[in-house]
Backbone as a ProteinNet text record, in pm:
[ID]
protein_1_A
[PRIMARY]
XXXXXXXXXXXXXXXXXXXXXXXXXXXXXXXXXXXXXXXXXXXXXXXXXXXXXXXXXXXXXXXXXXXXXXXXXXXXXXXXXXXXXXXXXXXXXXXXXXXXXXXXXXXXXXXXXXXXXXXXXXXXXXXXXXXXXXXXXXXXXXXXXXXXXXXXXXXXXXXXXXXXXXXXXXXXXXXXXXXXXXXXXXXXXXXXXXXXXXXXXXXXXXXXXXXXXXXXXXXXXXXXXXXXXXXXXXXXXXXXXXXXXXXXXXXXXXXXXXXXXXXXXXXXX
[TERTIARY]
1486.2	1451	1574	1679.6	1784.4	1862.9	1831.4	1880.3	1812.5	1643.6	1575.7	1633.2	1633.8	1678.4	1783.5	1896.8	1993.5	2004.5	1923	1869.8	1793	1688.8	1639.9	1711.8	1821.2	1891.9	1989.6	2019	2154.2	2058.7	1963.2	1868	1817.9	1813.1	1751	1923.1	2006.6	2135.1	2187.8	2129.5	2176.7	2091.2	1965.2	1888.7	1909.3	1936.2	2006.9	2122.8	2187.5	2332.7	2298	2180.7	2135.2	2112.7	2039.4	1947.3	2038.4	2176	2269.1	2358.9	2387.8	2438.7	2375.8	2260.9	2141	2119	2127.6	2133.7	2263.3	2354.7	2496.9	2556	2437.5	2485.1	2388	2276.4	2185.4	2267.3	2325.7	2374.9	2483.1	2520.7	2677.4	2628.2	2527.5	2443.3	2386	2295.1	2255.8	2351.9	2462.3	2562.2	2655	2644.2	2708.7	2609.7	2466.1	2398.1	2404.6	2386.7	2403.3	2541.2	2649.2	2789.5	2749.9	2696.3	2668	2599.3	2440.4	2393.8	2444.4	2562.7	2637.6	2693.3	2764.5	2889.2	2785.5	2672.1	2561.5	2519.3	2484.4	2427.8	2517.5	2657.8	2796.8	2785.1	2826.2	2778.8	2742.2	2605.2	2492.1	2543.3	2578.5	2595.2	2697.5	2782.6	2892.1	2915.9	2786.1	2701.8	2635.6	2537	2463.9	2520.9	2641.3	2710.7	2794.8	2853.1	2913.6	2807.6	2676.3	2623.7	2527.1	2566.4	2473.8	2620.3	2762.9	2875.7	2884.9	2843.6	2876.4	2773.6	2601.3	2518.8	2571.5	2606.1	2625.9	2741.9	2800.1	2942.9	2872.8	2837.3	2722.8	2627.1	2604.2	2486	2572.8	2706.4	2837	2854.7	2915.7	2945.7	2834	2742	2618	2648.9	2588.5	2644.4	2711	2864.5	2983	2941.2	2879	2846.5	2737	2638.5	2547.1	2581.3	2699.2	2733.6	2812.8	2942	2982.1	2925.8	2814.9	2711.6	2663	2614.9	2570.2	2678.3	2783.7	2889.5	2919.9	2890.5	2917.9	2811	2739.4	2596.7	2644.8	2684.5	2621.4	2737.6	2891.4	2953	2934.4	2881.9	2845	2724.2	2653.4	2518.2	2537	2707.1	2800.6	2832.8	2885.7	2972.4	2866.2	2699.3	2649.6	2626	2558.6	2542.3	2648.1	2768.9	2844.3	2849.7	2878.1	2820.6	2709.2	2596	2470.2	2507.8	2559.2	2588.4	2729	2817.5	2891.6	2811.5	2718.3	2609.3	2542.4	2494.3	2409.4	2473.7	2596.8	2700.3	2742.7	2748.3	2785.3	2678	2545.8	2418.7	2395.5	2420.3	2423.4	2535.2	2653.5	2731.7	2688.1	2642	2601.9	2504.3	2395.9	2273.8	2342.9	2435.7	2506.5	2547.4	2636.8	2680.7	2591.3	2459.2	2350.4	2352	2267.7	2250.9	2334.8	2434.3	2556.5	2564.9	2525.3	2524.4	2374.4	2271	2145.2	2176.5	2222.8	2241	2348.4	2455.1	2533.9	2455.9	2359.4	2288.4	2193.2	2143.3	2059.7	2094.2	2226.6	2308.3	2339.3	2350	2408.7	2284.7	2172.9	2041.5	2024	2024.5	1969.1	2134.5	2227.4	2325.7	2275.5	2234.5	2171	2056.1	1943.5	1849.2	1871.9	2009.9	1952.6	2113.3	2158.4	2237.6	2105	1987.9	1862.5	1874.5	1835.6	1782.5	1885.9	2028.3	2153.3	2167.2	2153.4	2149.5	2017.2	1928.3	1767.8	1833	1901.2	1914	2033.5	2099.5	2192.7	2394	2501.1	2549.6	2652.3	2654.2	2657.1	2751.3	2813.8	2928	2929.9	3029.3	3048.4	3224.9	3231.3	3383	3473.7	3609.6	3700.7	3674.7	3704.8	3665.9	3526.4	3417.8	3276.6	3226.8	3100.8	3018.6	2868.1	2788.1	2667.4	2566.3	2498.5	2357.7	2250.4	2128.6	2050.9	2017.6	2091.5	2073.7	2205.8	2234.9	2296.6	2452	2570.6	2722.3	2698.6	2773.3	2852.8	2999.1	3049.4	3171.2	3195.6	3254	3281.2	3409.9	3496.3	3619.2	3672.2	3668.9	3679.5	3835.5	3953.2	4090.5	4088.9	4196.3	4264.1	4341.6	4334.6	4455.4	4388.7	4271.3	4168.3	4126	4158.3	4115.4	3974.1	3940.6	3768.9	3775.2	3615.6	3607.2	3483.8	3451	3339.3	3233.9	3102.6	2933.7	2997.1	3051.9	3062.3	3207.4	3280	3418	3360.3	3317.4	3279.4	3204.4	3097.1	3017	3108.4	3190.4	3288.7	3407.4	3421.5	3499.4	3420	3268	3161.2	3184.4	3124.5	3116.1	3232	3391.7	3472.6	3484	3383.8	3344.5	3255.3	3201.3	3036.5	2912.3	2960	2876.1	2835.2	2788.2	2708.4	2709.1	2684.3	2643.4	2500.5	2506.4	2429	2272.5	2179.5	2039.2	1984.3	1968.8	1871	1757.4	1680	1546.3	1437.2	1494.1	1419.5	1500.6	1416.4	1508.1	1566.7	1558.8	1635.3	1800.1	1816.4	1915.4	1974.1	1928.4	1943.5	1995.9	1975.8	1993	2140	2105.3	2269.9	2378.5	2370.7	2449.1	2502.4	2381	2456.9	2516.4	2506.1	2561.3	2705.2	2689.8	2892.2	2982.9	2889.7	2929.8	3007.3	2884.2	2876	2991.2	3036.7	3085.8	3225.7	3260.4	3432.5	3436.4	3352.5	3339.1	3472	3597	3691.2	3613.2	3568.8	3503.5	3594	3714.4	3791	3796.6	3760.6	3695.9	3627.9	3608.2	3508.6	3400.7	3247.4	3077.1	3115.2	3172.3	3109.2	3218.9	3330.9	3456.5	3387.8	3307.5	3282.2	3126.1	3058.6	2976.1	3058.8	2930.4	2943.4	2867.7	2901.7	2808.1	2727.1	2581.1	2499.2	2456.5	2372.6	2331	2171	2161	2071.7	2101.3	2062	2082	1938.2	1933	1813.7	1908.6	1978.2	2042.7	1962.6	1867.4	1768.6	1677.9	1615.1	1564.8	1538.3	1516.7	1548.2	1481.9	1434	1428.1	1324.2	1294	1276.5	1408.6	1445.1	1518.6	1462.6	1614.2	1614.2	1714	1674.5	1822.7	1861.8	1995.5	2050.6	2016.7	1891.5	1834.4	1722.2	1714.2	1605.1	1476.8	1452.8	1337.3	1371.1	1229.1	1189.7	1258.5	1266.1	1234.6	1125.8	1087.1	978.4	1008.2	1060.7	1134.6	1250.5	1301.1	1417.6	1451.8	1559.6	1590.2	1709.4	1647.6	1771.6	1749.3	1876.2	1876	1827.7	1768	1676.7	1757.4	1648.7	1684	1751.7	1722.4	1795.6	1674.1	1718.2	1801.7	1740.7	1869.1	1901.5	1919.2	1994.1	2061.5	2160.2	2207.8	2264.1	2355.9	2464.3	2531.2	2563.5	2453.6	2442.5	2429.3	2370.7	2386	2313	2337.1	2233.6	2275	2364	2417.1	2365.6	2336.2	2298.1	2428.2	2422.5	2559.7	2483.9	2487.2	2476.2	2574.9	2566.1	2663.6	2647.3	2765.2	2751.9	2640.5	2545.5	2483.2	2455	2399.6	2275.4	2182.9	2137.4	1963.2	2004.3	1980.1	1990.8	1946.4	1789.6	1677.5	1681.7	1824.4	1859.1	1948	2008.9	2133.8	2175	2091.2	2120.1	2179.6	2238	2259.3	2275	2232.8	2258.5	2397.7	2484.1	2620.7	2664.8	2724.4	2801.4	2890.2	2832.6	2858.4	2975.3	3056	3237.2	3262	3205.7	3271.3	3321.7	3457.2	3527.8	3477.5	3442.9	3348.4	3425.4	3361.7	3406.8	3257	3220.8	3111.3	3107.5	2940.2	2898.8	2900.2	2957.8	2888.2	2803.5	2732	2610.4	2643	2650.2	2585.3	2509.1	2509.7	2421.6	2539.5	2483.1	2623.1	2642.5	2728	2819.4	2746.3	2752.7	2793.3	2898.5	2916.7	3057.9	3050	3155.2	3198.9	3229.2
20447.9	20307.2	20230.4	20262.8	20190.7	20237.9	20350.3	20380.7	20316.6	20312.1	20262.4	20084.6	20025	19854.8	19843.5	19979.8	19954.4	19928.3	20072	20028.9	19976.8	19896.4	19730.1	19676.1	19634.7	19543	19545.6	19707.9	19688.6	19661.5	19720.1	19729.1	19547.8	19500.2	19378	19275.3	19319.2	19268.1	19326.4	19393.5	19512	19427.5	19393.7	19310.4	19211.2	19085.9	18959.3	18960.5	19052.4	19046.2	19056.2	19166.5	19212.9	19048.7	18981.1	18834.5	18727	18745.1	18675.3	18674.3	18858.1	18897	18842.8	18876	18822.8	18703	18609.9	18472.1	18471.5	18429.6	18448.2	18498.6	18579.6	18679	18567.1	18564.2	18406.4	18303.2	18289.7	18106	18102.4	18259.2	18233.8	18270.9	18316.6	18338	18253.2	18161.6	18010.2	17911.1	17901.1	17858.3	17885.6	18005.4	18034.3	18074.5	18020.2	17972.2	17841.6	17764	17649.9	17608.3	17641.5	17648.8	17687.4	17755.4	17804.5	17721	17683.4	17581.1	17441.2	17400.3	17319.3	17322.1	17441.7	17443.4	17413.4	17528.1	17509.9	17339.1	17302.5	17146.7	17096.9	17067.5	17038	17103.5	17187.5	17220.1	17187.2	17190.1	17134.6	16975.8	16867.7	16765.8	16755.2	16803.5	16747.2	16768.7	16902.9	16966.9	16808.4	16777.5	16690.8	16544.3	16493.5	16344.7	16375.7	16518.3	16553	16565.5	16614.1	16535.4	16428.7	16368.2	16215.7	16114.1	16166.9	16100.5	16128	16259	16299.5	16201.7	16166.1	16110.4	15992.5	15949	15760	15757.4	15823	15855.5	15835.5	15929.2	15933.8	15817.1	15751.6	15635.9	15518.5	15517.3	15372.8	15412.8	15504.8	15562.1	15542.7	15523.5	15508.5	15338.4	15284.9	15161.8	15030.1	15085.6	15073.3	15113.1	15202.3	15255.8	15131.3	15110.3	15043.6	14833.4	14830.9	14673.4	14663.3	14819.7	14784.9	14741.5	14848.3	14844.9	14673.7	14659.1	14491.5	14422.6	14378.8	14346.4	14319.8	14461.3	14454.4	14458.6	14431.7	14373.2	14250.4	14127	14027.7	13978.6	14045.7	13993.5	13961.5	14061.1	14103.4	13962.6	13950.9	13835.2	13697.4	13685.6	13563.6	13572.1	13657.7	13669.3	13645.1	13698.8	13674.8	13526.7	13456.5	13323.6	13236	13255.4	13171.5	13192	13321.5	13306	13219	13241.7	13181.2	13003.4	12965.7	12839.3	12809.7	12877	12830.3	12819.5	12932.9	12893.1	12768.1	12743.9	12591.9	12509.4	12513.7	12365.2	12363.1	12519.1	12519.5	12447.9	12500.3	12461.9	12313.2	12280.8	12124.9	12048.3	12096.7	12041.9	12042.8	12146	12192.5	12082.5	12025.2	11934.1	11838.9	11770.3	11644.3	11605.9	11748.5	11714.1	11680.3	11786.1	11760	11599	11562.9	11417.9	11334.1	11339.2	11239.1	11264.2	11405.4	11383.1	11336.7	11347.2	11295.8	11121.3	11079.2	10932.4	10891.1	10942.8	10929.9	10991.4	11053.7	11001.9	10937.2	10896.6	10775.4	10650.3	10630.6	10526.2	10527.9	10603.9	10671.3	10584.9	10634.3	10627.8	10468.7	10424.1	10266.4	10177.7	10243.3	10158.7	10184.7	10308.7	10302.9	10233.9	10251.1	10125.4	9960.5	9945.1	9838.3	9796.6	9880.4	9803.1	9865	9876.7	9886	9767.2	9644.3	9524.4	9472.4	9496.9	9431.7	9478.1	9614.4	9658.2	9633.4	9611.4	9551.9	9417.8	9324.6	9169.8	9133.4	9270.8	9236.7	9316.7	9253.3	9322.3	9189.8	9231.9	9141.8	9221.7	9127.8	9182.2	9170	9170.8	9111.9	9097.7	8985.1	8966.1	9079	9061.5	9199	9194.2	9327.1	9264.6	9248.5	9192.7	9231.6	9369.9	9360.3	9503	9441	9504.4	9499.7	9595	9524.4	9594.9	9512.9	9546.9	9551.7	9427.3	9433.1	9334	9188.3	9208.9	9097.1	9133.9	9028.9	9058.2	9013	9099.9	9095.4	9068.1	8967.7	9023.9	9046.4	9082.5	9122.9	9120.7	9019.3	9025.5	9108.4	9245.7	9356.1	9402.8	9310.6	9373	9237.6	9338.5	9281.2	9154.4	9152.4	9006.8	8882.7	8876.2	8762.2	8726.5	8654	8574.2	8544	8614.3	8553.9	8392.2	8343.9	8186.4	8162.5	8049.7	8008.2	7998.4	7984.5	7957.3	7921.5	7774.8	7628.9	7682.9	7738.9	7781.1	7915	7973.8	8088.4	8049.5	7987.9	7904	7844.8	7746.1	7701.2	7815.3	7896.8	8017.5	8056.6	8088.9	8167.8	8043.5	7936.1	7797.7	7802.5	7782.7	7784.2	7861.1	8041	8145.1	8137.2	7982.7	8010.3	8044.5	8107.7	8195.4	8124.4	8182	8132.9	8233.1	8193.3	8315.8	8400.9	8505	8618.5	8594.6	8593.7	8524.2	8739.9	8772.9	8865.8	8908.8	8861.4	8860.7	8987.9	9090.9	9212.2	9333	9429.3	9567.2	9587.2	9610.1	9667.3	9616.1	9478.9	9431.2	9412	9493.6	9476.5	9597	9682.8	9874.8	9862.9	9794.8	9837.7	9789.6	9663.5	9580	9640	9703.4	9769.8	9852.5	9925.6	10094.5	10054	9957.2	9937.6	9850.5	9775.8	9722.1	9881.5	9920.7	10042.7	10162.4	10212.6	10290.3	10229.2	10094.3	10034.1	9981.5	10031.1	9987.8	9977.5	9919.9	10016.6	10016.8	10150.1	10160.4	10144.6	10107.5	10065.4	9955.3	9815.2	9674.5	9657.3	9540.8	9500.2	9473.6	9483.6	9469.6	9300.6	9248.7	9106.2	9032.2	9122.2	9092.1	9147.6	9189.8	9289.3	9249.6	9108.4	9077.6	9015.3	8999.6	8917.7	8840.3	8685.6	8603.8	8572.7	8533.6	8566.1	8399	8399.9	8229.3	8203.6	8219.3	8185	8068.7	7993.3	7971.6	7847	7781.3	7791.8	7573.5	7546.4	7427.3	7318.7	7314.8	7149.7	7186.2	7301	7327.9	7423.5	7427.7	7558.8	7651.5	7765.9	7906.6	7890.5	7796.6	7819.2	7808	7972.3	7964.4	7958.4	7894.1	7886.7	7959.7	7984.7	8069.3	7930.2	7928.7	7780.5	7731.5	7817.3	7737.6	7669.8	7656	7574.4	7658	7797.5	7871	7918.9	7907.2	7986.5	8154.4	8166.8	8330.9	8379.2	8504.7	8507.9	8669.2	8781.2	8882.4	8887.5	8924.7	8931.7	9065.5	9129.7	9262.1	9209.9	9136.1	9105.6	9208	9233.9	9338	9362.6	9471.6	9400.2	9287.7	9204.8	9082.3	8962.1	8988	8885.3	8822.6	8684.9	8568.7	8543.4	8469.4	8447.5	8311.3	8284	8105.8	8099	8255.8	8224.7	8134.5	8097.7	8041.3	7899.6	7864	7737.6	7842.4	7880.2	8045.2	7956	7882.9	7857.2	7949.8	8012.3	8063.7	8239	8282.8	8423.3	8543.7	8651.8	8687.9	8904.3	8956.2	9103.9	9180.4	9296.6	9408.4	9507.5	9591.7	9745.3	9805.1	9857.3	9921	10017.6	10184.1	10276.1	10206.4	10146.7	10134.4	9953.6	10016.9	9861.5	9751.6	9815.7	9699.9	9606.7	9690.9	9573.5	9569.4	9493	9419	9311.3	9253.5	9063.1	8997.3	8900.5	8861	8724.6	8625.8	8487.3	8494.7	8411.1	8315.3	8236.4	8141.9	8065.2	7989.1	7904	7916.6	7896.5	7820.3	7814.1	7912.1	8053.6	8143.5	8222.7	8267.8	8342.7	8451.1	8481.9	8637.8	8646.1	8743.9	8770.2	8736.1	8751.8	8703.2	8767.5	8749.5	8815.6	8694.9	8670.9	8621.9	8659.2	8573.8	8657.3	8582.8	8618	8522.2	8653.5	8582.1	8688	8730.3	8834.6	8863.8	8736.4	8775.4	8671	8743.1	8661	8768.3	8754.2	8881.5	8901.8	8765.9	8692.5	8608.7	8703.8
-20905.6	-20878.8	-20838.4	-20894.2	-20880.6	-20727.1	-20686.4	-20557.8	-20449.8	-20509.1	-20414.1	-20373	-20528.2	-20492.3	-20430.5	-20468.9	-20359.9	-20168.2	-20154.4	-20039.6	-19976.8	-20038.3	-19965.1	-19966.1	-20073.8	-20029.5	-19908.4	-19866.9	-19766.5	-19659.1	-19624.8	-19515.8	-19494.9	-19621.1	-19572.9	-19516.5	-19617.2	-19537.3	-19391.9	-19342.7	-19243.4	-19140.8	-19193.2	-19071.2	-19077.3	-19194.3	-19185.7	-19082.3	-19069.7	-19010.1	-18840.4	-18827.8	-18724.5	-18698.1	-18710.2	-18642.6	-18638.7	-18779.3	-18696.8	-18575.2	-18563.1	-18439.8	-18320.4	-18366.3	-18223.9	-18132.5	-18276	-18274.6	-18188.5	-18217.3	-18188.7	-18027.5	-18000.8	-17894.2	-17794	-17837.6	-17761.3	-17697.3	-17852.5	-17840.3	-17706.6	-17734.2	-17603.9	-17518.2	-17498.7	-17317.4	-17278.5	-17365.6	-17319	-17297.2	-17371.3	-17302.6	-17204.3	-17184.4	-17050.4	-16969.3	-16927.1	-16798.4	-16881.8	-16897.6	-16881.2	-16815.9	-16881.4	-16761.1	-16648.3	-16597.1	-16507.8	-16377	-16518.7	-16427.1	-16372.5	-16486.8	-16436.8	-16341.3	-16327.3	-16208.8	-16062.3	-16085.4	-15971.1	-15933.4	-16031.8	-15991.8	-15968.6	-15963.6	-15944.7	-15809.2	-15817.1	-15610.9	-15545.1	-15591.4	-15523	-15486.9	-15582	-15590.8	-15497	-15489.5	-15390.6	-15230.5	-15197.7	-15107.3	-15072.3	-15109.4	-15110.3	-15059.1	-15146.7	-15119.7	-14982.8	-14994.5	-14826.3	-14737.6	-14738.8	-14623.1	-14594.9	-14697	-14695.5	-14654.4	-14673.1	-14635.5	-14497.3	-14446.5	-14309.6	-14226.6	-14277	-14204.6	-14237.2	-14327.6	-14365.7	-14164.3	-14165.7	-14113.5	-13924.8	-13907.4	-13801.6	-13779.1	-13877	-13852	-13814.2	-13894.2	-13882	-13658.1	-13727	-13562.8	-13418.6	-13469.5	-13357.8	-13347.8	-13453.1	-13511.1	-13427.5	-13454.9	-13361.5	-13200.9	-13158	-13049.4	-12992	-13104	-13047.8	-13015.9	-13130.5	-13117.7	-13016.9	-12946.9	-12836.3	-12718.8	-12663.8	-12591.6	-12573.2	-12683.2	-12665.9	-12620.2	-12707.8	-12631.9	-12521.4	-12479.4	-12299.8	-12234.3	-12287.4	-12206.8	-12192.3	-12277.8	-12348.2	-12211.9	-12229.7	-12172.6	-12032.4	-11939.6	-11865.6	-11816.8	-11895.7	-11872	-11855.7	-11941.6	-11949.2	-11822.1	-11783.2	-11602.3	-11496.4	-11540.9	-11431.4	-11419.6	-11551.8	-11582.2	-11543.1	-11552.6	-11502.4	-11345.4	-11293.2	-11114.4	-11070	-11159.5	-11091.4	-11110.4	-11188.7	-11228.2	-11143.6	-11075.3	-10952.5	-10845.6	-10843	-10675.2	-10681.8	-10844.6	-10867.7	-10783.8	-10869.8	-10866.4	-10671.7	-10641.2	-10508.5	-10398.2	-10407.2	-10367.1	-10368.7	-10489.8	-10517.6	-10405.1	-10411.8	-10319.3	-10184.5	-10125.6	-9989.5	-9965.8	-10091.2	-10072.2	-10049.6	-10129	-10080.2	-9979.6	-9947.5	-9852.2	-9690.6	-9729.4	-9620.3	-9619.9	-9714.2	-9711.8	-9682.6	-9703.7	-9614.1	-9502	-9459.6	-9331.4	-9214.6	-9388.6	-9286.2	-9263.7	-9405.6	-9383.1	-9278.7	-9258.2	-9124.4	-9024.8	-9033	-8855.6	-8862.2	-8983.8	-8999.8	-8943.4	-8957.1	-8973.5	-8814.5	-8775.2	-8595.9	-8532	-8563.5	-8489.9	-8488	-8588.5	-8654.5	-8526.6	-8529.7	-8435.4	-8287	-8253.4	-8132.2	-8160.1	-8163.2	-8185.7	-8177.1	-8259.2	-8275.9	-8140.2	-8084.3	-7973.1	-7797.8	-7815	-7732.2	-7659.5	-7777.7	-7697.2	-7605.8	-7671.3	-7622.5	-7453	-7430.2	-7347	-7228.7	-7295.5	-7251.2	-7159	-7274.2	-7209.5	-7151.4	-7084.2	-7057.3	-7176.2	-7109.5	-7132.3	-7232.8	-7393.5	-7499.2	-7579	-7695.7	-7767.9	-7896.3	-7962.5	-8096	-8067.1	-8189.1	-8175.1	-8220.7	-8195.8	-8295.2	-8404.8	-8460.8	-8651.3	-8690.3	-8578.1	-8641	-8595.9	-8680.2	-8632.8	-8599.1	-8517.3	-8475.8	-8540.9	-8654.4	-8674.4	-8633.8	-8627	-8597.1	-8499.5	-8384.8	-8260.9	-8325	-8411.1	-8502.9	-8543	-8494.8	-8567.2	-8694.5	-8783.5	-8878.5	-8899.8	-8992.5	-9025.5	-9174.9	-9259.1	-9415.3	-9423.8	-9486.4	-9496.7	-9601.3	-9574.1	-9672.5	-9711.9	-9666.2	-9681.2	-9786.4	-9883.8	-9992	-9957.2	-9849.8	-9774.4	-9786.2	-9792.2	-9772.4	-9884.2	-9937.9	-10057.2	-10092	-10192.9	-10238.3	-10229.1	-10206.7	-10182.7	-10269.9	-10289.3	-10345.3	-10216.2	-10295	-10174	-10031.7	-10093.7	-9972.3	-9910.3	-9927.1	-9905.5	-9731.6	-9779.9	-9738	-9656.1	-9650.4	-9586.5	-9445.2	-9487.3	-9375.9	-9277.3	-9383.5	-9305.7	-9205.3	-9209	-9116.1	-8997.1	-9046.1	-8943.6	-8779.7	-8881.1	-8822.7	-8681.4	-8723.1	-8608.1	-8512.7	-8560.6	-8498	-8536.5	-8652.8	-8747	-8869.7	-8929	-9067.6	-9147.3	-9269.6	-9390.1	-9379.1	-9382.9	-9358.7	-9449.4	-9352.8	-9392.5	-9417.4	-9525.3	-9545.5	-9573.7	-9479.7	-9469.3	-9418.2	-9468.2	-9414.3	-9457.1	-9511.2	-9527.6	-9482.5	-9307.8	-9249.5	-9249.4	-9253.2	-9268.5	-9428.8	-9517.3	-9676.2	-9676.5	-9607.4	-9631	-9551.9	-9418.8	-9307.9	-9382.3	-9415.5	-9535.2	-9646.1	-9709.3	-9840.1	-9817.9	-9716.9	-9677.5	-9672.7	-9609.4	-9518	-9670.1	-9754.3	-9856.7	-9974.9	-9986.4	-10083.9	-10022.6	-9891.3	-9834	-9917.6	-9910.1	-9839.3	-10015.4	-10127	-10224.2	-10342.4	-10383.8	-10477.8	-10595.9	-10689.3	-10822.1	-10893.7	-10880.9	-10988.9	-11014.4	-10929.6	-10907.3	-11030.1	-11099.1	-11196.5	-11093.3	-11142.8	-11078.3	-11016.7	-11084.2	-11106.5	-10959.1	-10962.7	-10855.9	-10727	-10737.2	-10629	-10489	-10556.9	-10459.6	-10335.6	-10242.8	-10107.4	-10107	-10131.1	-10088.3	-9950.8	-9940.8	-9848.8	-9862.4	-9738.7	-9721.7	-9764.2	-9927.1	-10017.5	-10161.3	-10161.7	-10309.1	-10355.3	-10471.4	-10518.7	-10580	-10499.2	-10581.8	-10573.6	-10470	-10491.7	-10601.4	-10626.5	-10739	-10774	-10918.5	-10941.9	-10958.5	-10894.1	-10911.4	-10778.1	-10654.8	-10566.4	-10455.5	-10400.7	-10304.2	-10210.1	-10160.5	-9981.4	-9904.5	-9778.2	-9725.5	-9663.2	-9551.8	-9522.7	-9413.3	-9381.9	-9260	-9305.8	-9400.8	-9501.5	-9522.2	-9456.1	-9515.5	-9623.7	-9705.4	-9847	-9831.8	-9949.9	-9995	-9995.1	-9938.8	-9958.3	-10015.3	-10007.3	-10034.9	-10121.4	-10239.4	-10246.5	-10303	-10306	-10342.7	-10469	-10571.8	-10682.1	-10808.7	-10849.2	-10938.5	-11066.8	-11147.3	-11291.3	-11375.8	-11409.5	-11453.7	-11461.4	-11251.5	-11218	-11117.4	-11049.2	-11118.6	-11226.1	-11322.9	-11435.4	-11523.1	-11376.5	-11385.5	-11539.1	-11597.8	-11715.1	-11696.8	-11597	-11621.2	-11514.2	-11491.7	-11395.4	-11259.3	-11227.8	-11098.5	-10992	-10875.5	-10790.7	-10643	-10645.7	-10562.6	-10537.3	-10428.1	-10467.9	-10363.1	-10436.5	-10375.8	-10344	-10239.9	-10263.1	-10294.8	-10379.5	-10463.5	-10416.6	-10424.4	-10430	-10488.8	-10521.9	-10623.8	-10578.3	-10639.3	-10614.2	-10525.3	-10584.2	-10474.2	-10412	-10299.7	-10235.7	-10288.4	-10257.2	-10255.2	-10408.8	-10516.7	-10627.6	-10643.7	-10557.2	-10540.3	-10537.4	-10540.6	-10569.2	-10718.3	-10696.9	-10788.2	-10801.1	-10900.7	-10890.3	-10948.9	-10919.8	-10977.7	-10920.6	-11026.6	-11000.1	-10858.2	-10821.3	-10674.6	-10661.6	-10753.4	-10759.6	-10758.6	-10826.3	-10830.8	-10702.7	-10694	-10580.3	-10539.9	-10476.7	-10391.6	-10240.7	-10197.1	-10046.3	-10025.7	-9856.4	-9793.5	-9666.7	-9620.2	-9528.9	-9422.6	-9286	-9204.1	-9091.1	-9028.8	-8951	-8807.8	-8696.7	-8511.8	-8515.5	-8355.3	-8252.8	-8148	-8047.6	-7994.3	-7933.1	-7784.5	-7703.3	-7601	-7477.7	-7362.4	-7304.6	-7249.1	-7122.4	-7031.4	-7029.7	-6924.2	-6806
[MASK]
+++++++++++++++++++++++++++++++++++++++++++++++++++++++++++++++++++++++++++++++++++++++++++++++++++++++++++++++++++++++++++++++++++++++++++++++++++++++++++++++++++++++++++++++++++++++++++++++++++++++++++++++++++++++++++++++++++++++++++++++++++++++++++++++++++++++++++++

């Protein structure tokens, strides 16, 4: 009996030892695949960020590729835009310049026309120093040498010629007028320095004019919100302006202006 208890017991220690060996021999093989699987997923992982770094890398690069591209589109659309906007500005000039030259043969035509009748009735003039529109002398004392005058001043200067202050009674003679006014214009002049008194004013009463041959107005081409009479104005005077047909202006008949006078021709002696 006693041999027998001996050997259960080594046998049962013999297999205790066995299951710790076992155990033991486990524990260091599950841990070394798990090292294992580490190192692997560690591979894998840095496999993985190198080519999600290589595509990040590739996508910047297109990127850059694709904002140059625009770039030089964009620039490119700037260069054409600014060409097309020199042809504007060029085109625009070319129009101007048409039109100055339609109104200088406007202006051509309207002097032939209106030297027709002269030639019709014979052979007629104007003095030096005037000009002839429309069958009618002018003169405009347009040099800096000549002293602005008041209404009645100006008035007597025309007299002295024969002439009188310029009666404007019709477009046609409101347009030829302004043209040669507006042409010889200095824009560095103050507005107000810058009329020609004409033979209108409104002084027996007020706000019915007369020109100085004692007819009514019946037309006038005065400029918005005029006459005014702001400041005692019975006097009426034409300006430079844009549009002819508002160019009038009431003032002050003391006040100093230059002036239009008007005859008819002469004839040749």
């Amino acid at each position: 009996m006693e041999n027998t208890g001996t050997s259960d017991s080594g046998f049962d220690a013999s297999y205790k030892g066995f299951d710790q060996d076992s155990a033991d021999d486990h524990f260091v093989s599950d841990h070394q695949d798990s090292k294992v699987r580490d190192r692997y997923l560690r591979l894998n992982d840095v496999s993985y960020i190198k080519n999600e770094l290589s595509q990040l890398q590739d996508d910047y690069m297109t990127t850059i590729q694709s904002r140059d591209e625009a770039k030089t589109m964009l620039t490119r659309q700037i260069k054409q835009r600014e060409i097309i906007n020199w042809d504007l500005e060029h085109q625009k000039r070319r129009t101007r310049d048409y039109n100055a030259q339609i109104l200088k043969i406007q202006g051509a035509n309207a002097a032939i026309r209106a030297n027709l009748p002269l030639i019709e009735d014979g052979c007629k003039h104007c003095l030096p120093g005037w000009m002839l529109l429309n069958t009618m002398c002018y003169f405009l004392p347009l040099s800096d040498s000549i002293n602005r005058r008041s209404w009645q001043d100006a008035r007597t200067q025309c007299r002295r010629q024969g002439a009188d202050l310029a009666i404007l009674n019709s477009r046609e003679k409101q347009l030829s007028l302004s043209r040669q006014i507006s042409a010889q214009h200095d824009g560095s002049r103050q507005m107000y320095q810058s009329g020609f008194w004409i033979g209108l004013r409104d002084d027996e009463e007020e706000g019915h004019w007369k020109w100085r041959d004692g007819t009514s107005l019946v037309e006038g081409y005065w400029n918005e919100g005029e006459p005014n009479d702001e400041l005692g104005e019975d006097c009426a005077a034409t300006y430079p302006r844009d549009n002819p047909f508002h160019a009038w202006n009431d003032a002050p008949c003391g006040h100093p202006l230059k002036w239009i006078c008007e005859m008819r021709p002469i004839s040749r002696s």
